[in-house]
SESEBA-633447 format. One record per atom (N, C-alpha, C, O, CB): atom name; residue number from 0; x, y, z. Coordinates in steps of 0.05 Angstrom, whole numbers, plus 32768, in hexadecimal, padded with zeros to 4 digits. Atoms other than C-alpha are relative to their C-alpha. Glycine has a CB too. Layout:
REM residues N
{lofi CA NUM {X Y Z}},
...
This chain:
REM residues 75
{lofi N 0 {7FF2 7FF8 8019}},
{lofi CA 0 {8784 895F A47F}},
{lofi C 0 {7FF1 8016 7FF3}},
{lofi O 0 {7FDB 8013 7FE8}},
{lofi CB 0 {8004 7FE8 7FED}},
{lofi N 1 {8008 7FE7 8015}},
{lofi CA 1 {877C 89A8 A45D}},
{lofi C 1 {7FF2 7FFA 7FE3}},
{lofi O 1 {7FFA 7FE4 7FDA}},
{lofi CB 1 {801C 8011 7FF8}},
{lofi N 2 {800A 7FFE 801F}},
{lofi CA 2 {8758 89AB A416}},
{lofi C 2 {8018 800B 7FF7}},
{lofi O 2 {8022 8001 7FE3}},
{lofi CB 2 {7FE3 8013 7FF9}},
{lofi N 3 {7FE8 7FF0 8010}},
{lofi CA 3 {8793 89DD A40A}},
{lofi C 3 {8015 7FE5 7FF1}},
{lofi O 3 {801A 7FE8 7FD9}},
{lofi CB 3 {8015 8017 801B}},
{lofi N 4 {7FF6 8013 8000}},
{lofi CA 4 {87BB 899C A407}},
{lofi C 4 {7FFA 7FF5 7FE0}},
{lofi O 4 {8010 7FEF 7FD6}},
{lofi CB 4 {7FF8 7FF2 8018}},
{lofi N 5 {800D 800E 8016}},
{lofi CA 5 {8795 897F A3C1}},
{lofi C 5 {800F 801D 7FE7}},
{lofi O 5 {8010 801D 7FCF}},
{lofi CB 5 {7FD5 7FFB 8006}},
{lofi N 6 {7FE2 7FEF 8010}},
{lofi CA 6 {87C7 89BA A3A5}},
{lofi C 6 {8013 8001 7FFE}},
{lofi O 6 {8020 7FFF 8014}},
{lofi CB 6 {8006 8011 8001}},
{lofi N 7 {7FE3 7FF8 7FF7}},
{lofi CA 7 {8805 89C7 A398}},
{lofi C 7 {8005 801B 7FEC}},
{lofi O 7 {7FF3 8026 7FE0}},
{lofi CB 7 {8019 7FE4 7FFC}},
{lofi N 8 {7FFB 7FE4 7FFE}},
{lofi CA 8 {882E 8A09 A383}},
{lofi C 8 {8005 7FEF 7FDE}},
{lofi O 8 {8010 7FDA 7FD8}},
{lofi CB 8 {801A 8015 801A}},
{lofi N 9 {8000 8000 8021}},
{lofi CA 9 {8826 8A0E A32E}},
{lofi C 9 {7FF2 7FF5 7FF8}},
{lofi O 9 {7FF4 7FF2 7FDF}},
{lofi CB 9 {8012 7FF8 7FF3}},
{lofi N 10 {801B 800C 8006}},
{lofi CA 10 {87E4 89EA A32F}},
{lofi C 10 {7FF9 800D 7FE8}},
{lofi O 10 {8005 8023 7FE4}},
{lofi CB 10 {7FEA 8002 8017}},
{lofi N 11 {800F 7FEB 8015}},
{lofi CA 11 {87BE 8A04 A2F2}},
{lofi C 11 {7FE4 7FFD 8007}},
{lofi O 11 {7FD9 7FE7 8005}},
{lofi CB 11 {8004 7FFA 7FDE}},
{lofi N 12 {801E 800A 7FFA}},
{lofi CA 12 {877A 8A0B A306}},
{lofi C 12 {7FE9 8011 7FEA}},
{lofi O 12 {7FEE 8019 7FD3}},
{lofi CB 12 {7FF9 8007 8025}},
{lofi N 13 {800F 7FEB 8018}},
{lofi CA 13 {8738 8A35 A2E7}},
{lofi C 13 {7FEB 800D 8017}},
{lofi O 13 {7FDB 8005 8027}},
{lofi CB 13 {7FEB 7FEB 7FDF}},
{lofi N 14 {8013 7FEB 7FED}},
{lofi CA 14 {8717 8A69 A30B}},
{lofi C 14 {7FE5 7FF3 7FFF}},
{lofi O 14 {7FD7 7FED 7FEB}},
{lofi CB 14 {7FFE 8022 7FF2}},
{lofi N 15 {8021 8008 7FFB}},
{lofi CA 15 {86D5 8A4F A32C}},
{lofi C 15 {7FE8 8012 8001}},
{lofi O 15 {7FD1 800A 8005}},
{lofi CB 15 {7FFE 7FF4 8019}},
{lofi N 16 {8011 7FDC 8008}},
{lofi CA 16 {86B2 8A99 A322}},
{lofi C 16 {800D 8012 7FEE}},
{lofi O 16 {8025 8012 7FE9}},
{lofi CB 16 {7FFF 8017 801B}},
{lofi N 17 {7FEF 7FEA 800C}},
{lofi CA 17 {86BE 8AD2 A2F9}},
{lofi C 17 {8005 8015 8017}},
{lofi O 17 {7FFE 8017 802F}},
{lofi CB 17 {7FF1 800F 7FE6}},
{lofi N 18 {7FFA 7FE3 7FE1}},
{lofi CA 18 {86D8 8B10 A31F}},
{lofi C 18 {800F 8016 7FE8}},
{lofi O 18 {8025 8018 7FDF}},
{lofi CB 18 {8024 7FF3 8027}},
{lofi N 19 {8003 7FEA 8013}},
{lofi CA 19 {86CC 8B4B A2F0}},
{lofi C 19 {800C 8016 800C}},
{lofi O 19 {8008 802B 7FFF}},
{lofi CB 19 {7FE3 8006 7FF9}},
{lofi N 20 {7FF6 7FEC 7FF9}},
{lofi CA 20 {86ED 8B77 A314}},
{lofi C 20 {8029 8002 7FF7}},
{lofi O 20 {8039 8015 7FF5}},
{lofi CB 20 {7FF5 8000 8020}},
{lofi N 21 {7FE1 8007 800D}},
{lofi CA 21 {8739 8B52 A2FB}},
{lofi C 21 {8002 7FFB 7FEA}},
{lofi O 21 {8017 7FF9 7FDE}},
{lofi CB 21 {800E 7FED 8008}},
{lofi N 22 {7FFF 8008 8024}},
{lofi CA 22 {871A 8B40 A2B3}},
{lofi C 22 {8008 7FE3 7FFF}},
{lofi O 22 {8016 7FD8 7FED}},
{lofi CB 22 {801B 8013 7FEA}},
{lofi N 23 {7FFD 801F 7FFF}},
{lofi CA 23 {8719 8AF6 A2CD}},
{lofi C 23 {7FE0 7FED 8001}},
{lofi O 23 {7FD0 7FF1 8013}},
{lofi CB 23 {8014 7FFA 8020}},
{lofi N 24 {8012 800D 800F}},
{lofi CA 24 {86E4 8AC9 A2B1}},
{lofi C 24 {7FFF 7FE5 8014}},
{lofi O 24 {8012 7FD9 801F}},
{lofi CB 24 {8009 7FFC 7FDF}},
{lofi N 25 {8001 801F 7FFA}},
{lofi CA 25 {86C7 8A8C A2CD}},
{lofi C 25 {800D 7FEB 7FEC}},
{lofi O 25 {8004 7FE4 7FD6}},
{lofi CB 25 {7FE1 7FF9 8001}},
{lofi N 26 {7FF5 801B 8012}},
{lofi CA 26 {86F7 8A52 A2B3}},
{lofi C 26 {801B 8005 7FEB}},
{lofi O 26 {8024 7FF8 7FD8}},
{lofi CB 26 {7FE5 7FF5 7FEB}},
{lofi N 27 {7FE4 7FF3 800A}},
{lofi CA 27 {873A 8A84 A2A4}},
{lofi C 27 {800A 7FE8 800B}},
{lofi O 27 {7FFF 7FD7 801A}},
{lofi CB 27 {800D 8020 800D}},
{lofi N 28 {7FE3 8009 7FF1}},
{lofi CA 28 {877C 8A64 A2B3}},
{lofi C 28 {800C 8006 801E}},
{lofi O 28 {8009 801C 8027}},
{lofi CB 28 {8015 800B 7FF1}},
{lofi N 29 {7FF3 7FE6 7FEB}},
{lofi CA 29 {87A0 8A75 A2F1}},
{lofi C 29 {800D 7FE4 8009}},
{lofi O 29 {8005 7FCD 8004}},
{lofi CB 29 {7FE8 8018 801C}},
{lofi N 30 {7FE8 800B 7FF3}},
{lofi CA 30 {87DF 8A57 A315}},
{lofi C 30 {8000 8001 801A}},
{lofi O 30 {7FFD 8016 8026}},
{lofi CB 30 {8016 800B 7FFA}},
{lofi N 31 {8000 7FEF 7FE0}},
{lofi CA 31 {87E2 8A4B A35F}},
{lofi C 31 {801E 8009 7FFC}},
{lofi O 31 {8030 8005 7FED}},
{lofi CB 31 {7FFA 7FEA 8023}},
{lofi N 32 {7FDB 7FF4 7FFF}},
{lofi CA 32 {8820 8A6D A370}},
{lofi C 32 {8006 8003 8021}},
{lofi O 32 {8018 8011 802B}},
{lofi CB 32 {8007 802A 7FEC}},
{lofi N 33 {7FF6 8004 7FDC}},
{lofi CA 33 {8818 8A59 A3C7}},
{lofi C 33 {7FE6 7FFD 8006}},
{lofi O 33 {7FD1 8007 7FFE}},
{lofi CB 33 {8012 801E 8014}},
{lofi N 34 {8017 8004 7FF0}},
{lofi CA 34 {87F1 8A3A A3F8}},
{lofi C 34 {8006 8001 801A}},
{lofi O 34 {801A 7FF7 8024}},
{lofi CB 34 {7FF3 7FE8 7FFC}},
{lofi N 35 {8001 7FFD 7FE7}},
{lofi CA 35 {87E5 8A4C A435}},
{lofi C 35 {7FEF 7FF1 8013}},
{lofi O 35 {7FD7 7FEC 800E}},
{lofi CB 35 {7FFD 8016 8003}},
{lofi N 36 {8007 800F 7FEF}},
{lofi CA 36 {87DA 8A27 A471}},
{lofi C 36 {7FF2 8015 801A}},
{lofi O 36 {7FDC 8013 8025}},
{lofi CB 36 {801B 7FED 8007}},
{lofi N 37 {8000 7FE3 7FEC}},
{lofi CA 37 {87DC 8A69 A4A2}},
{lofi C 37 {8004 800D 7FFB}},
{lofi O 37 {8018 800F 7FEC}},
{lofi CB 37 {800A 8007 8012}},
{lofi N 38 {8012 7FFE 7FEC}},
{lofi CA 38 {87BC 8A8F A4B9}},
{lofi C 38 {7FE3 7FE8 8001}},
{lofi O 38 {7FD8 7FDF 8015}},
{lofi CB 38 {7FF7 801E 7FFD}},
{lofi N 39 {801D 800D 7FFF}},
{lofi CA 39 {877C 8A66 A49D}},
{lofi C 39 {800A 7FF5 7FDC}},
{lofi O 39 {8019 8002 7FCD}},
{lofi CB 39 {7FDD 801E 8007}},
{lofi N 40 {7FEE 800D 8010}},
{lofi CA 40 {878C 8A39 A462}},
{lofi C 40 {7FEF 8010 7FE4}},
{lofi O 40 {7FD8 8019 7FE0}},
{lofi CB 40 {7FFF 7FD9 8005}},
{lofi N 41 {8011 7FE7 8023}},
{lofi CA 41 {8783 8A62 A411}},
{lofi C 41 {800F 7FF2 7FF4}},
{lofi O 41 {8020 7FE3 7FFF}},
{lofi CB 41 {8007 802C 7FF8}},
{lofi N 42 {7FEF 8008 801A}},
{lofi CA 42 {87A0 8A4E A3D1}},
{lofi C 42 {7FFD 8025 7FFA}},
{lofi O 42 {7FEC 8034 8004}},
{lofi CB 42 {7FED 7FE2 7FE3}},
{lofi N 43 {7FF2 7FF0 8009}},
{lofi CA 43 {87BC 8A8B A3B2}},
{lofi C 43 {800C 8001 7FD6}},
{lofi O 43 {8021 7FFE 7FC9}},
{lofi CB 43 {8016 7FFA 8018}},
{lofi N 44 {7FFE 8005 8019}},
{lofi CA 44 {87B3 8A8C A369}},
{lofi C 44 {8004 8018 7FF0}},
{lofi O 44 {7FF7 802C 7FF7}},
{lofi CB 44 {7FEC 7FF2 7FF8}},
{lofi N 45 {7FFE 7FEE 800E}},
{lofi CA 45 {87CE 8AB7 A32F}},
{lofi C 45 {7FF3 7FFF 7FE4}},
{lofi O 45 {7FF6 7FEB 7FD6}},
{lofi CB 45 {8018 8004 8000}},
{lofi N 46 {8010 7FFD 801C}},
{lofi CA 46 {87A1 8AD0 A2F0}},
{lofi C 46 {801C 800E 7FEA}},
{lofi O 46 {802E 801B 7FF4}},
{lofi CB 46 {7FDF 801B 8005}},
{lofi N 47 {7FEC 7FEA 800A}},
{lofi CA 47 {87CF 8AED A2B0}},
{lofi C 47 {7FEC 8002 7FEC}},
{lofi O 47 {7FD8 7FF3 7FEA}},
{lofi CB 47 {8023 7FFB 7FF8}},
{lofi N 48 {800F 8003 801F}},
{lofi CA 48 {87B5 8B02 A26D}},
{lofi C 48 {8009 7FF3 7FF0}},
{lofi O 48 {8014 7FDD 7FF5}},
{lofi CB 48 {7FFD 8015 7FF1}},
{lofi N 49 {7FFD 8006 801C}},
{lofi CA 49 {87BE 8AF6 A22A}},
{lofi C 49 {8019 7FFB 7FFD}},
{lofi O 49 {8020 7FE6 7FF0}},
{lofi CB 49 {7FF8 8012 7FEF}},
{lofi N 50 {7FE7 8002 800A}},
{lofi CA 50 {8804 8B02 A227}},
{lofi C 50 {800F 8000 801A}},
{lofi O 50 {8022 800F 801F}},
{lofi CB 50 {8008 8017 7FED}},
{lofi N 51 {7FF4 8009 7FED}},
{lofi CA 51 {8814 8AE4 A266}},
{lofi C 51 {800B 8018 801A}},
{lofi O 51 {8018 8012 802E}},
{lofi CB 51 {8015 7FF0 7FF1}},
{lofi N 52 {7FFF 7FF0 7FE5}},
{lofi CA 52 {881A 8B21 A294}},
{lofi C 52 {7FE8 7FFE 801A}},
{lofi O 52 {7FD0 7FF9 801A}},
{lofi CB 52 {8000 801E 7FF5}},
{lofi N 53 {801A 8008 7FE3}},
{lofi CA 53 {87F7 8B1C A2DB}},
{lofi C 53 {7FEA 801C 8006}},
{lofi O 53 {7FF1 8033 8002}},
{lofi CB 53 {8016 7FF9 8026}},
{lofi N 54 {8021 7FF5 800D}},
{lofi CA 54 {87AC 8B3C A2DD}},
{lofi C 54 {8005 8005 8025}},
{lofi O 54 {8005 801C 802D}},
{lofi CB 54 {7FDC 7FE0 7FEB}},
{lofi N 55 {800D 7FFB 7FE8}},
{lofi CA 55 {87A7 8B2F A32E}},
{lofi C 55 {8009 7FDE 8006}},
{lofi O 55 {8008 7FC9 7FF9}},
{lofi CB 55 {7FD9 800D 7FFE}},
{lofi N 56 {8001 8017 7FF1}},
{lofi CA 56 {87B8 8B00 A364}},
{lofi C 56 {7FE6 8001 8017}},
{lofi O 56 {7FE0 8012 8028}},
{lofi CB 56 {801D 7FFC 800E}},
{lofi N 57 {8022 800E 7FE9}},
{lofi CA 57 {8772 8ADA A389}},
{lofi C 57 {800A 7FF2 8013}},
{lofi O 57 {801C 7FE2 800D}},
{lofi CB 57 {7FE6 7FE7 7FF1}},
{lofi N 58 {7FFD 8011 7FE8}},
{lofi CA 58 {8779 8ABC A3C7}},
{lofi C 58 {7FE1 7FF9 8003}},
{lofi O 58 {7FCE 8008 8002}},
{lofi CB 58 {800F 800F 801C}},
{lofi N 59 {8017 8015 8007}},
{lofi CA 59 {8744 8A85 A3C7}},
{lofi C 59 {8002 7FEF 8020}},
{lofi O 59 {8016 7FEA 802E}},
{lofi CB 59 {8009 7FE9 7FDD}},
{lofi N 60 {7FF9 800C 7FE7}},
{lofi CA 60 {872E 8A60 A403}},
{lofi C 60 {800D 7FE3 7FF0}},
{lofi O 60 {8016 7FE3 7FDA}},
{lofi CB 60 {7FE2 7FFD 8017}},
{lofi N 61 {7FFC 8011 8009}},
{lofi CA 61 {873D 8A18 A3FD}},
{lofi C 61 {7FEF 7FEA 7FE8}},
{lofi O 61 {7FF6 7FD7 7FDB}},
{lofi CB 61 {8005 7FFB 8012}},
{lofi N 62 {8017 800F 8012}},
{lofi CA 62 {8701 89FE A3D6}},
{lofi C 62 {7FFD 800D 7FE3}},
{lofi O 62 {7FEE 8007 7FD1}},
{lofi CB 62 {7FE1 8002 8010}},
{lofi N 63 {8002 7FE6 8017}},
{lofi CA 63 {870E 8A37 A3A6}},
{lofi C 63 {7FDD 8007 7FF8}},
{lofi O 63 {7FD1 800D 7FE3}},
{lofi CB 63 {8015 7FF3 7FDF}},
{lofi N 64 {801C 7FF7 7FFE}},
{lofi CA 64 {86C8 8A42 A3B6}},
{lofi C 64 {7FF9 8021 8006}},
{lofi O 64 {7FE9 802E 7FF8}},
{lofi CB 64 {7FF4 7FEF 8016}},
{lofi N 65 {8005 7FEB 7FF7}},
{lofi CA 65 {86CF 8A84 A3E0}},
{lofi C 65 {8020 8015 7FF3}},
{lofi O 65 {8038 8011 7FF6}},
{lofi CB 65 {7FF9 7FFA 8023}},
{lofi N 66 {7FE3 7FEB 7FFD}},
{lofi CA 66 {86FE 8AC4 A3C8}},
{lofi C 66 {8005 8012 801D}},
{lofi O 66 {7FF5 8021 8029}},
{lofi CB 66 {7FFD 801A 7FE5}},
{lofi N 67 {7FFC 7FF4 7FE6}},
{lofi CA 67 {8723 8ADB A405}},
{lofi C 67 {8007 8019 7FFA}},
{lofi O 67 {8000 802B 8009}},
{lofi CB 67 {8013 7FF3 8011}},
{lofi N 68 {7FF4 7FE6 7FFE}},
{lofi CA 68 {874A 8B17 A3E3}},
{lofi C 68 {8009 7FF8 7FDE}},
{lofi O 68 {800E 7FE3 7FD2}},
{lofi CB 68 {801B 8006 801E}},
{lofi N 69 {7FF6 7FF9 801D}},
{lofi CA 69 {875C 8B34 A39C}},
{lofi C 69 {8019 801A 7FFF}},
{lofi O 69 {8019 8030 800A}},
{lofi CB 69 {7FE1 800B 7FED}},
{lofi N 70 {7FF2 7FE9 8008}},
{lofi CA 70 {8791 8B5A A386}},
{lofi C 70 {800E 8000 7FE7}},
{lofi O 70 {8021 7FF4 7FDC}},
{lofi CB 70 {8011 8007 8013}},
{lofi N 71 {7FFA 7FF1 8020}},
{lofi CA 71 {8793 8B7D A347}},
{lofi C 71 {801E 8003 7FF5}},
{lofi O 71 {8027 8013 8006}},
{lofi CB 71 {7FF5 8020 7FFF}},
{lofi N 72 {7FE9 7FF8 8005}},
{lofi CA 72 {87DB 8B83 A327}},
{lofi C 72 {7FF5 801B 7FFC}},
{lofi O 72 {7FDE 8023 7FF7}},
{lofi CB 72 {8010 7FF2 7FEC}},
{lofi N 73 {7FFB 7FE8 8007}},
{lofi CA 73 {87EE 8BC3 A31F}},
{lofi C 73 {8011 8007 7FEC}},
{lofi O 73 {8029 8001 7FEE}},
{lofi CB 73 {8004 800A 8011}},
{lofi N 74 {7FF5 7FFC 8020}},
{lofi CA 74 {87FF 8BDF A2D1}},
{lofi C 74 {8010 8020 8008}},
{lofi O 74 {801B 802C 7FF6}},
{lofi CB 74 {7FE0 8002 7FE2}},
């Protein structure tokens, strides 16, 4: 049984690092918004700001220990 599994899609979780490069803080908000099983199993979480617009979607391994990939919205 996956770790991805101990998720599901609208989880609210809190960032386990900051990642200064999206203006996301150790212990923001973020939403999963998909988990993936395949290729190799990620949670898929979305950051927003203040006024609820999205900052950057993280793809997190399953332990939300390791970041696999960031991507910045674009303003």
């Amino acid at each position: 049984m996956s770790n991805v599994t101990a998720y599901r899609e609208l989880d609210e979780i809190r960032a386990p690092q900051g990642i200064p490069e999206i203006d996301v803080s150790a212990g923001d908000r973020g939403v999963v918004v998909e988990i993936f099983e395949h290729p190799r199993p990620a949670v898929l979480v979305e950051y927003t700001d203040d006024e609820g617009q999205s900052k950057a979607l993280v793809t997190y391994s399953p332990d939300l220990r390791r970041i696999l990939s960031v991507v910045p919205e674009r303003t």
